[in-house]
C-alpha positions as CSV (number, residue, x, y, z in Angstrom):
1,X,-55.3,137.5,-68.3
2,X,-57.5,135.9,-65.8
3,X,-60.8,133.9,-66.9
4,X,-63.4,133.5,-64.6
5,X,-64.8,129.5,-65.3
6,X,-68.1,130.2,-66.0
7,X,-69.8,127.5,-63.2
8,X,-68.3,130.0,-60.7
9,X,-69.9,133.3,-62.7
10,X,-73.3,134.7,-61.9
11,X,-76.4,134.7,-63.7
12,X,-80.0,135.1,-64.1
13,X,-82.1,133.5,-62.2
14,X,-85.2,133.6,-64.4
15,X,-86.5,133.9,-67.6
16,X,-88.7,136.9,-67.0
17,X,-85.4,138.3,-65.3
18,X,-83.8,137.7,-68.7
19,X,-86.2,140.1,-70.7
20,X,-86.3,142.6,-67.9
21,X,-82.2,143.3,-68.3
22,X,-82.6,142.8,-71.6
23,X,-85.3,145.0,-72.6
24,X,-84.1,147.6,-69.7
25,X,-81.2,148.4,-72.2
26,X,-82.8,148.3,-74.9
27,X,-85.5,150.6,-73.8
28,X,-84.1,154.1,-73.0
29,X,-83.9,157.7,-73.4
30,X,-84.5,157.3,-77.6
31,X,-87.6,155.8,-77.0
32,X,-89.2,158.8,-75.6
33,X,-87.3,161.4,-77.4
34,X,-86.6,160.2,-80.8
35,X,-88.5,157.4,-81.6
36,X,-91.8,159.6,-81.7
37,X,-90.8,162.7,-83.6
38,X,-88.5,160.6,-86.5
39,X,-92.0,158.1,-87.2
40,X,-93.9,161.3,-87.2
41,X,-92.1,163.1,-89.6
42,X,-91.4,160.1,-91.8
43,X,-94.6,159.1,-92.6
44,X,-96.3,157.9,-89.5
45,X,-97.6,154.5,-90.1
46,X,-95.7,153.9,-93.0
47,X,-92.4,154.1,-90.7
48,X,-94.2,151.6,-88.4
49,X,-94.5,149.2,-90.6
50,X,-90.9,149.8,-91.9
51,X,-89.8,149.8,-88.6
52,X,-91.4,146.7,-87.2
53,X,-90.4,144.7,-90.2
54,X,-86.5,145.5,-89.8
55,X,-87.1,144.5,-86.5
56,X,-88.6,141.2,-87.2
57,X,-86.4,140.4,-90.3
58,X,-83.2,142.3,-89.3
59,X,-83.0,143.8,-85.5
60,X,-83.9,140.0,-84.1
61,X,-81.3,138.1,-86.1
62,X,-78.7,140.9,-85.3
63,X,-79.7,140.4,-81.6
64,X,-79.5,136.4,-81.7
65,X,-76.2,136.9,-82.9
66,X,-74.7,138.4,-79.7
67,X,-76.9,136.4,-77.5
68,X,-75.4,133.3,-79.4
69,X,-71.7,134.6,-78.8
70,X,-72.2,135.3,-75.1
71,X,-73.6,132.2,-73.9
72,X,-71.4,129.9,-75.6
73,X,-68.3,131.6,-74.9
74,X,-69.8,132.5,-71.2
75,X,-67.5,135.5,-71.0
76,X,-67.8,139.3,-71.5
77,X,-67.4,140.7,-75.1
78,X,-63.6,140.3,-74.8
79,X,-63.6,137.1,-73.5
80,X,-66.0,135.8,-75.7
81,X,-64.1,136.6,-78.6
82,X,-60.7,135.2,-77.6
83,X,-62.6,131.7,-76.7
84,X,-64.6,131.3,-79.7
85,X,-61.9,132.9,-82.0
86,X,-58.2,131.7,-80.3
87,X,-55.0,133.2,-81.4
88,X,-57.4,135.8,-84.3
89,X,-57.6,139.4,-84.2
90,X,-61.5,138.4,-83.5
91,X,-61.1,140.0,-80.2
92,X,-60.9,143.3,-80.9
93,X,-64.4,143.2,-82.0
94,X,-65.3,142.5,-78.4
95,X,-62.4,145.2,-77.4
96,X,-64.8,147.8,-79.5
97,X,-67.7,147.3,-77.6
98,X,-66.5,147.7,-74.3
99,X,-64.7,150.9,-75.6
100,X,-68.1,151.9,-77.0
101,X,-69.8,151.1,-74.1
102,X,-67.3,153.4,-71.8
103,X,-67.9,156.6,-74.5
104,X,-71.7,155.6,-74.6
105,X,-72.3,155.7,-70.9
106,X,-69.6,158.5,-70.4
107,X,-72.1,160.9,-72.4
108,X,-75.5,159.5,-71.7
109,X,-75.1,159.9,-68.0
110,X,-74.8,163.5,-68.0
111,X,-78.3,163.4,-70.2
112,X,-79.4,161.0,-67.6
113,X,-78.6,163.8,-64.7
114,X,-80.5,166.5,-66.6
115,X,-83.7,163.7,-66.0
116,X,-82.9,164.3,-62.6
117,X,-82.9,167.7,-62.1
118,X,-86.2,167.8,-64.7
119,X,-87.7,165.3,-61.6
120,X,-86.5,167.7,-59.2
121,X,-88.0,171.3,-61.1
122,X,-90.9,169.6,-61.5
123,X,-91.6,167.9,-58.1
124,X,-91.0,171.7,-56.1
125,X,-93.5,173.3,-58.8
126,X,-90.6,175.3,-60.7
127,X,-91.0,173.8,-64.2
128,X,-94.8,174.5,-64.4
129,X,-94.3,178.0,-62.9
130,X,-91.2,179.3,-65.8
131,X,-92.5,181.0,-69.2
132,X,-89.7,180.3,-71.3
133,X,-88.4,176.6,-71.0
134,X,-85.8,177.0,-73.8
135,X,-84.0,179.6,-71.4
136,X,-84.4,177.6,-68.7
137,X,-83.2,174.4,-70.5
138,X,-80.0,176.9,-71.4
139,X,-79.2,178.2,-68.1
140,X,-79.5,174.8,-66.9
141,X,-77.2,173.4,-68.9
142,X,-75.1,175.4,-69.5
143,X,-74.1,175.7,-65.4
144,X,-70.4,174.4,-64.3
145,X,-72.2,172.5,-61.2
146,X,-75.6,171.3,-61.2
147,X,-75.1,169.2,-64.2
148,X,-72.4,167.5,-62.7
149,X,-74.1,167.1,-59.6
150,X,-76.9,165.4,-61.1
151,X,-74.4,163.0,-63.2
152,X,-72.6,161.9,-60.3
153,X,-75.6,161.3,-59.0
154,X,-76.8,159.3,-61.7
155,X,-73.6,157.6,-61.8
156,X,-73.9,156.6,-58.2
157,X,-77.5,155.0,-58.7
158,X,-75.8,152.8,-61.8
159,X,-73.1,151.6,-59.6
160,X,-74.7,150.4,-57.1
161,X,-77.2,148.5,-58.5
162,X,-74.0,147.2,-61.1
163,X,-72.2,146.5,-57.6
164,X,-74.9,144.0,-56.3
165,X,-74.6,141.6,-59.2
166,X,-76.1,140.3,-62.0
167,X,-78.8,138.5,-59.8
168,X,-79.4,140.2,-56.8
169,X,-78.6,143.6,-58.8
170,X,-79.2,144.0,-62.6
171,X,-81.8,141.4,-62.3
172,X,-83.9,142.4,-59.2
173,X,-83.7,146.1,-60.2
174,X,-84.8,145.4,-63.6
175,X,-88.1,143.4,-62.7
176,X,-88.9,146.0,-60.0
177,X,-87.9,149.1,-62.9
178,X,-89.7,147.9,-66.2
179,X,-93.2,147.2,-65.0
180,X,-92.9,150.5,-63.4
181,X,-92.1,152.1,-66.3
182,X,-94.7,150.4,-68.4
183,X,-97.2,151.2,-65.9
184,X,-96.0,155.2,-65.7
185,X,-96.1,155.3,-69.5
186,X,-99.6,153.5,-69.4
187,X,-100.9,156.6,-67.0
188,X,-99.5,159.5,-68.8
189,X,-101.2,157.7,-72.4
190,X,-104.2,157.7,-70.9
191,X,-104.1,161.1,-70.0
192,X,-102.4,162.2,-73.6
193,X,-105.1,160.0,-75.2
194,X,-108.0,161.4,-73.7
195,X,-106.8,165.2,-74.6
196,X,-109.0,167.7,-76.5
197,X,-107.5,167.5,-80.0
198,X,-105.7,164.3,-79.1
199,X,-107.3,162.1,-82.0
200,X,-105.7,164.3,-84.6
201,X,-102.4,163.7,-83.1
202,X,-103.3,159.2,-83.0
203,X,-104.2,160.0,-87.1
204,X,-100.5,161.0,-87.4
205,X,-99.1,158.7,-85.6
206,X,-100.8,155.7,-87.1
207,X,-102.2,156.6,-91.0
208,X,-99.9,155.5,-93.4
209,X,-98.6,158.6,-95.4
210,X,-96.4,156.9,-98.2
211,X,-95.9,160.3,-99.8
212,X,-93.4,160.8,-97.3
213,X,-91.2,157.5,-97.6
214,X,-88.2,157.9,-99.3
215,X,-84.3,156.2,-99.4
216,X,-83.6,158.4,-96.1
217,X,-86.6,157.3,-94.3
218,X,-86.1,153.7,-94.9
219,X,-82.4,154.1,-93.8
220,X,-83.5,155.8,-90.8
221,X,-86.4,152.7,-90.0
222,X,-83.2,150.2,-91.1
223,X,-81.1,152.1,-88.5
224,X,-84.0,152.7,-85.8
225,X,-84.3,149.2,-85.8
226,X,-80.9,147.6,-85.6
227,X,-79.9,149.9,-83.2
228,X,-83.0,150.6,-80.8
229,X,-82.1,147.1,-79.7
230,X,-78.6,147.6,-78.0
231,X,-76.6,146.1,-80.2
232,X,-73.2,146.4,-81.8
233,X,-72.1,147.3,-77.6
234,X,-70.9,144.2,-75.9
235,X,-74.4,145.1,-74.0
236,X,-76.2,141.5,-75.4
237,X,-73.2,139.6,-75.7
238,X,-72.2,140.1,-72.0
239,X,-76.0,139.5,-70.9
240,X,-76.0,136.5,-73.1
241,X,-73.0,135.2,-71.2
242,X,-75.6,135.3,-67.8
243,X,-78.1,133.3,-69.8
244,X,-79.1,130.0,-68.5
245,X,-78.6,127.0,-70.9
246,X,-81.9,125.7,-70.7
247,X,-83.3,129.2,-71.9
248,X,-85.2,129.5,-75.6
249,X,-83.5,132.4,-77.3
250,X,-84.9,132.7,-80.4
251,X,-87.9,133.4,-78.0
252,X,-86.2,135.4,-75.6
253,X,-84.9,137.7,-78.4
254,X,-88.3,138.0,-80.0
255,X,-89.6,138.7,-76.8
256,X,-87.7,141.7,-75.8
257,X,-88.0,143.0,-79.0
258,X,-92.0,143.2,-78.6
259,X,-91.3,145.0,-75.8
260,X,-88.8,147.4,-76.6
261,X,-91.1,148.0,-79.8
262,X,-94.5,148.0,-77.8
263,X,-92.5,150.4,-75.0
264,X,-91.4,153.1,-78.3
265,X,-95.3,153.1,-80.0
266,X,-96.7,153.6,-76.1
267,X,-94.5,156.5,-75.5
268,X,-95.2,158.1,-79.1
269,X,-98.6,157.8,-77.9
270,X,-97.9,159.6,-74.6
271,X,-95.7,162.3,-76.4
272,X,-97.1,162.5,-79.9
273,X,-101.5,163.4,-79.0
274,X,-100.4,166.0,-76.2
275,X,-98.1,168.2,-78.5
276,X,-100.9,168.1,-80.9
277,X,-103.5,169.1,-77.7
278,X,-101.5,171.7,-76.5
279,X,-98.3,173.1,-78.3
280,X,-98.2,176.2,-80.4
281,X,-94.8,174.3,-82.2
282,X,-95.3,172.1,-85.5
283,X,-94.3,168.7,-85.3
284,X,-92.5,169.1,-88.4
285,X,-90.6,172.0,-87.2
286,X,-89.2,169.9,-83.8
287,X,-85.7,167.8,-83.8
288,X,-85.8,164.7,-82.0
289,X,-83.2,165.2,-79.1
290,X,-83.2,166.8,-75.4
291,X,-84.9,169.7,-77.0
292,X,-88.4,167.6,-77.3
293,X,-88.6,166.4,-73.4
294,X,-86.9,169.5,-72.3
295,X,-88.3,172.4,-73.8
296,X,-91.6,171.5,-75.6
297,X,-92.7,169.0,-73.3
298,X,-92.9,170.9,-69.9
299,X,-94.4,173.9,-71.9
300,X,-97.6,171.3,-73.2
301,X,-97.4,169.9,-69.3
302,X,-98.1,173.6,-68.0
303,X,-100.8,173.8,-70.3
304,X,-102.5,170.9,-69.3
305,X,-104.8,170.2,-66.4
306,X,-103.3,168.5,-64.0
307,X,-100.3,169.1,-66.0
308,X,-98.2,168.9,-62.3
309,X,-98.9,165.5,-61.3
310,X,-97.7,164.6,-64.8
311,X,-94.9,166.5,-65.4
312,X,-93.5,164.6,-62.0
313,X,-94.3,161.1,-63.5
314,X,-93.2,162.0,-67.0
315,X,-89.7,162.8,-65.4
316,X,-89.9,159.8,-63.4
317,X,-90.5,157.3,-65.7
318,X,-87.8,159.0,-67.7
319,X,-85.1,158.9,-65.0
320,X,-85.9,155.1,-65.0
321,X,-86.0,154.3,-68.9
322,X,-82.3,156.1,-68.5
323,X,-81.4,153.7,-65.0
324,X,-82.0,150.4,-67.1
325,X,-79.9,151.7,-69.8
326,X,-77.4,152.6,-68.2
327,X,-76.9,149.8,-65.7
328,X,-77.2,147.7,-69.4
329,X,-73.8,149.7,-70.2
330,X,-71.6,149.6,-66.7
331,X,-72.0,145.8,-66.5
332,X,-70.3,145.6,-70.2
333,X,-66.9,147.5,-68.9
334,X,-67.5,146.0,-65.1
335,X,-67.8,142.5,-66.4
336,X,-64.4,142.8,-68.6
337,X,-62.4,144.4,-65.5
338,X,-63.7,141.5,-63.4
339,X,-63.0,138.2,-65.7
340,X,-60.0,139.4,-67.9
341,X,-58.4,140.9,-65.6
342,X,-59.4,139.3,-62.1
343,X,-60.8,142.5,-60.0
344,X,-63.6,141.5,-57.9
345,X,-66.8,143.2,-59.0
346,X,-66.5,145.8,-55.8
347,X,-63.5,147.2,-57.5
348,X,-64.2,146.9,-60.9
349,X,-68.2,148.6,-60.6
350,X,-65.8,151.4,-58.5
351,X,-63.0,151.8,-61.4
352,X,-65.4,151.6,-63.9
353,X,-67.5,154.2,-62.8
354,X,-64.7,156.7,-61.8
355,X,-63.1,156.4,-65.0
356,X,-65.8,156.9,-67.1
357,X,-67.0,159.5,-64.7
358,X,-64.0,161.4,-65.6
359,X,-64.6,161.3,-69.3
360,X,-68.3,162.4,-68.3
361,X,-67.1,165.0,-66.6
362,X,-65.2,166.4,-69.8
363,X,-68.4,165.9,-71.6
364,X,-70.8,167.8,-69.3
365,X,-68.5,170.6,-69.4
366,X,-68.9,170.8,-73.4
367,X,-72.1,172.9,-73.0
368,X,-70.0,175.2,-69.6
369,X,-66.9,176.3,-69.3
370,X,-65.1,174.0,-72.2
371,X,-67.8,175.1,-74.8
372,X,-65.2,176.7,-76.8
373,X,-63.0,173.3,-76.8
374,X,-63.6,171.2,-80.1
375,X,-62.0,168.6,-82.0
376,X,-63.4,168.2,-85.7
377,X,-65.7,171.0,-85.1
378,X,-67.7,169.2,-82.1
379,X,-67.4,169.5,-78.7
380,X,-66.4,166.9,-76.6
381,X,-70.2,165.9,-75.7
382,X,-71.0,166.2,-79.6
383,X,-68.2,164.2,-80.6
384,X,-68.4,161.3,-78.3
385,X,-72.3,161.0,-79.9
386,X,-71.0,160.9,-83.1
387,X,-68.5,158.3,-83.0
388,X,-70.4,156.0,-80.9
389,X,-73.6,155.8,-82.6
390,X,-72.6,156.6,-86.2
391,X,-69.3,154.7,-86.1
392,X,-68.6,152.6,-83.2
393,X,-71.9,150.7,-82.8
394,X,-72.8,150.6,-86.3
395,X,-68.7,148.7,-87.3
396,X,-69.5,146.5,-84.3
397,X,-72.8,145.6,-85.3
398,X,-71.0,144.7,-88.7
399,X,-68.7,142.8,-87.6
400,X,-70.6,140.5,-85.0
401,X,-73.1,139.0,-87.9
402,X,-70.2,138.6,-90.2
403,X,-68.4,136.8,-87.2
404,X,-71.3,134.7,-86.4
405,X,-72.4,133.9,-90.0
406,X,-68.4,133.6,-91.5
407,X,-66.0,132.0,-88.3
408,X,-68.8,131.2,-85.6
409,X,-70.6,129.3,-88.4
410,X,-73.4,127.2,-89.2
411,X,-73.0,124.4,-87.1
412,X,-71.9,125.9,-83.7
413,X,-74.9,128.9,-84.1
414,X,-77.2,126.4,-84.6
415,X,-75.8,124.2,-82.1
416,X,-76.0,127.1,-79.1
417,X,-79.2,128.3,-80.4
418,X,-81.5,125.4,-80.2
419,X,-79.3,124.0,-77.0
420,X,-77.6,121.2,-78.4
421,X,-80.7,120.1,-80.4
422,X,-83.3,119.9,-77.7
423,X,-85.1,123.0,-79.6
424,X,-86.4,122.2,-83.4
425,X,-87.5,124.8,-85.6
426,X,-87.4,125.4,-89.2
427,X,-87.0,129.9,-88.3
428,X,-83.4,128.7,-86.9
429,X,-81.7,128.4,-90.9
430,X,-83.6,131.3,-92.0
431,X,-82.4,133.2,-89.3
432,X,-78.8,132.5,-89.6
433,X,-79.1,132.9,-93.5
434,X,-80.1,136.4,-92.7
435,X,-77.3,136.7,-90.4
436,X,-75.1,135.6,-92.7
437,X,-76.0,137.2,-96.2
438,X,-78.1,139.8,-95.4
439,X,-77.7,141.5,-92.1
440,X,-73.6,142.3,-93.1
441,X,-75.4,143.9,-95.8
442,X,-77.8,146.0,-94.3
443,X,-75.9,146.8,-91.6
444,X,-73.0,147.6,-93.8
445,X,-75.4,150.0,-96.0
446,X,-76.0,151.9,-92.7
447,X,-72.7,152.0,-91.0
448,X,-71.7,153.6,-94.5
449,X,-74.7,156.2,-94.6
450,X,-74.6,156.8,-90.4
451,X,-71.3,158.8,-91.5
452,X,-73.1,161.2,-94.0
453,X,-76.9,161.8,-93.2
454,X,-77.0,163.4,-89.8
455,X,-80.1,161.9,-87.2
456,X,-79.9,158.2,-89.5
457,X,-79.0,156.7,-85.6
C-alpha cells in the first residue's frame, strides 16, 4: 500500500472553501424531495424543532467525529483508519464507507441524469405543454437509452470537476455552485411565497401540530438529522483530511450544518406554499421521493404564471444540489485509489468513474429492460437504496463515534479538535461526551429501526 505524506497532499485553500465542499455534500437531492413532504406530514413545526435539535445535539457531534479522524490521520477513510488504529480491524470501518460511497453514487447518478433531462423538457417547453406527468415520468424512465445518456452525462460533469483537484476542482466548483443554488432557491421562494393560497401552505409548514408526533416521527427527525449531513460515508472524513490545521472545526461543523439546515427549510418553502397554491393532490396523500419533483411538481409549474421560467430554474438548481453531492462522493473512492494504492488522480477520477458507472448502469436498467431482475424482492436500483442508506451508512455512522469516543479517545479528540490547545472551550467535553455515550446510542436505535420502518432514512 502506498501512503501519500500528507505535506505533499492537496487541500483547501480557504475556510469559506471548507463549508462550500462541505455543505455541497451535505446539501442534495433529499433536501428538495424529502425533506419537505416528511416535516409536513409529521407535524410541521413540531418536526423542526425535533429536527434542528438532533442536529445541534446529535448530527454536529456525529460530524466532528469524522472531521476529527480525517485531519489527524490526513488520509482517506481507509487510510485514516489504519494510521489512527495500526495492526486493528479499525480499517474496515473506513473500507465501508468507500464501499458505501461507490453503491451511493452508483444509484444516485442515474437520479441525477433524470435532473438533467427534467432541465432539458423544461428548457424546449415540453414539460409545461404534457397533461399527464406521471406518464411522462414512466415513459421516461422506463427507456433503455435516455436515462443512461443523461447518467453518463452526469457522470462526466462529476469527473471532471473530481479530476481537477481538491483546490482548483472540488473547491472552486463548490464556491461558484452553492451561492448559486442559494440564490436559485431564494427566487423560486419568492415566487412560491407570494402565491394565491400560499399562506395556508407557510401555516403547515411552520405551526407546531404535536398531535401528530409520535415514536416514528422522532426516529425519522433522529434519522433526518444524522444522516442529512453526509455522514457514516467516508465523505467528511476524507474532506476532513483536506482541512487546514489552523481551521476552527467545532465552528466549521456548526457552520455547514446551518446551512445544510437553512438550504432544507428554504426549499420546503419553495416546494411546500406552491403545492398548496396550485395542486389538486393532498399533501398527506404524496411520498417523498422522485415522484414529488417529477410528477407533482411540473404539473403545479404549468399551473402557474410564469410557471416556464420556473420550471427551467427549479431543474437547474436541482441538477446543481445533485453536482455538489455527487462530486462529495467520487472524491471518497478517488481519494482511496490515489493514496492506498498510488494512482495519480487522472487515473483514479477515470477508474472510479467507469467502475461505478458500470454498477450504475445495472441500476438504471432496474426501471428498463432488467425490471424483472430482483434479489430479495428489489430490483437492483431498489436494493442498492436499501442497503446503503438503511444499513451501510447508518453501521458506519455507528461505528465512527464509538471509534472516536472508545480507541480515538479523550485526549487525542480533544487534542485535534482545539489544534493542540490553541482553541479553549468548555462545548469541546460536552461534545465528545455525546460522542461517546450518547450518539452510539442514538445512532444505534436508528441503524436498528432503518431495517424495519420503511422512509425512517
Amino acid at each position: 500500500m502506498a501512503n501519500i505524506p500528507s505535506g505533499n497532499r492537496d487541500s483547501f485553500g480557504s475556510k469559506f472553501g471548507v463549508i462550500a465542499a462541505a455543505a455541497g455534500s451535505a446539501v442534495g437531492l433529499g433536501n428538495i424531495w424529502r425533506f419537505p413532504l416528511v416535516t409536513t406530514q409529521n407535524g410541521g413545526g413540531a418536526f423542526l424543532i425535533l429536527y434542528i435539535s438532533f442536529i445541534v445535539f446529535i448530527g454536529i457531534p456525529v460530524m466532528l467525529s469524522e472531521f476529527s479522524i480525517g485531519r489527524r490521520a490526513q488520509l482517506n477513510a481507509f487510510g485514516s483508519f489504519k494510521k489512527l488504529a495500526p495492526k486493528t480491524p479499525w480499517y474496515l470501518v473506513g473500507f465501508l464507507g468507500i464501499l458505501t460511497a461507490f453503491a451511493i453514487l452508483s444509484f444516485y447518478s442515474a437520479v441525477a441524469g433524470w435532473t438533467l433531462e427534467y432541465l432539458v423538457q423544461a428548457i424546449s417547453g415540453k414539460l409545461l405543454h404534457t397533461d399527464d406527468y406521471v406518464k411522462n415520468f414512466a415513459d421516461f424512465s422506463t427507456d433503455v437509452y435516455r436515462p443512461l445518456i443523461w447518467q453518463m452525462v452526469f457522470m462526466f460533469l462529476t469527473a471532471i470537476v473530481v479530476y481537477a483537484g481538491v483546490k482548483k476542482g472540488i473547491e472552486k466548483f463548490t464556491k461558484i455552485l452553492m451561492p448559486v443554488l442559494v440564490i436559485l432557491i431564494g427566487v423560486v421562494v419568492v415566487r412560491s411565497v407570494s402565491l394565491p393560497g400560499a399562506a395556508e401552505g407557510i401555516k403547515y409548514l411552520f405551526v407546531p401540530d404535536w398531535s401528530a408526533v409520535n415514536f416514528k416521527t422522532v426516529l425519522m427527525a433522529l434519522g433526518q438529522a444524522a444522516f442529512s449531513l453526509s455522514i457514516g460515508m467516508g465523505t467528511l472524513i476524507t474532506y476532513g483530511s483536506y482541512i487546514q490545521k489552523d481551521n476552527h472545526l467545532l465552528r466549521t461543523s456548526s457552520q455547514v450544518a446551518l446551512a445544510d439546515t437553512s438550504i432544507a427549510i428554504l426549499s420546503s418553502l419553495m416546494v411546500i406554499p406552491a403545492i398548496f397554491a396550485f395542486s389538486s393532490v393532498s399533501i398527506d396523500q404524496m411520498s417523498p421521493g422522485p415522484g414529488l419533483v417529477f410528477e407533482v411538481l411540473p404539473a403545479v409549474f404549468k399551473a402557474m404564471p410564469g410557471g416556464v421560467i420556473f420550471a427551467v430554474v427549479f431543474f437547474f438548481l436541482l441538477a446543481v444540489a445533485a453536482l455538489t453531492s455527487t462530486i462529495s462522493v467520487l472524491e471518497v473512492v478517488v481519494a482511496y485509489l490515489k493514496e492506498e494504492l498510488g494512482m495519480t488522480r487522472g487515473k483514479a477520477t477515470i477508474i472510479a468513474s467507469v467502475s461505478i458507472s458500470v454498477l450504475g448502469v445495472l441500476a438504471t436498467l432496474s426501471f428498463s429492460s432488467l425490471s424483472g431482475f430482483h434479489i430479495f424482492g428489489l430490483n437492483i436500483f431498489d436494493l442498492l437504496n436499501f442497503a446503503s442508506a438503511n444499513i451501510m451508512l447508518t453501521f458506519g455512522a455507528l461505528f465512527i463515534v464509538v471509534f472516536v469516543g472508545w480507541k480515538l479517545g479523550k485526549s487525542n479528540f480533544l487534542d485535534e479538535i482545539s489544534n493542540k490547545g490553541e482553541i479553549k472551550s468548555v462545548l469541546h467535553k460536552i461534545v465528545f461526551f455525546i460522542i461517546r455515550y450518547i450518539a452510539p446510542v442514538a445512532i444505534g436505535i436508528i441503524a436498528v429501526a432503518a431495517l424495519f420502518i420503511k422512509g425512517l432514512t
